[in-house]
N, C-alpha and C positions, 0 to 999 in steps of 0.2 A: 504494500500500500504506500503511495506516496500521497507527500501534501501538497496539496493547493497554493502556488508562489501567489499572494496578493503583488496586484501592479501599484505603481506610485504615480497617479496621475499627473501627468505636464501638461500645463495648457501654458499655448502660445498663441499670443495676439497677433496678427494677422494685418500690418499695416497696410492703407488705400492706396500709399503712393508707392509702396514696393512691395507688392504683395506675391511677386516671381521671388525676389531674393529673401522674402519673409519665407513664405513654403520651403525652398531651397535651404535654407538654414534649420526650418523643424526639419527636412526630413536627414540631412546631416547629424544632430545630437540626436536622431531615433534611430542610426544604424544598428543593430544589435541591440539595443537598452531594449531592459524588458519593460516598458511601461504604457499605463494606459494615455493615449496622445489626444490631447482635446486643441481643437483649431478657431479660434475665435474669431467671428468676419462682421461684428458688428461695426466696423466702422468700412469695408469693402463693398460698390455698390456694384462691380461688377468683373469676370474676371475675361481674360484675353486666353488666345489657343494658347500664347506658353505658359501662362499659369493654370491651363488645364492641362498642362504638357508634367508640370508640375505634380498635380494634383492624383495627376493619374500615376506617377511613377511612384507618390504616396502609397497609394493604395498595392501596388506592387509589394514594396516593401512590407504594408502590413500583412498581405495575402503569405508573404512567404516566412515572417515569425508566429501567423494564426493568430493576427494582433487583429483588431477595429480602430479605427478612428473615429471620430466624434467632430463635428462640423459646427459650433456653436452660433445660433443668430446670424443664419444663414439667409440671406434675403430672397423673394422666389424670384428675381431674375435667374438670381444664380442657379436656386436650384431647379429653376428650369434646363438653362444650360449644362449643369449637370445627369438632368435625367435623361435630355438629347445625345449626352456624348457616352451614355450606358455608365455613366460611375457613379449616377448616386448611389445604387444597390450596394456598393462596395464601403460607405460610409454608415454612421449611424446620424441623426439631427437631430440636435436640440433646440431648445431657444431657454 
């Protein structure tokens, strides 16, 4: 029988005016780290292909430690754009 590792949630904030080198930077301190990643976008009102470019190599990443990421105050442009580009499935949303 083994135990249950609890994760240490990170949330990172999500700047409007770099929000490529924002993502780019979460998904760099989550290489490896076991933790649960929270993405906060209330201040993003929209994102461009490289920051889905981003977003999606996220989810890559989560896909291959059997991690989730969490998308917080997520605005429905966005996550229109995201369900267009098949990744929201791959997030969890909150607000």
């Amino acid at each position: 029988m083994t135990a249950a590792m609890s994760k240490i949630a990170e949330i990172h904030k999500i700047d409007a005016n770099r929000v490529v080198e924002s993502l780019r930077a979460a998904r760099k301190k989550l290489d490896g780290v076991n933790v649960e990643t929270v993405l906060e976008f209330s201040s993003v009102l929209r994102v461009d292909p490289r920051a889905l470019c981003e977003l999606e190599a996220l989810a890559i990443l989560a896909d291959e430690s059997n991690d989730r990421i969490c998308l917080l105050h997520v605005n429905v442009q966005i996550y229109k754009v995201l369900k267009l580009a098949k990744l929201s499935a791959r997030f969890d949303f909150r607000n």
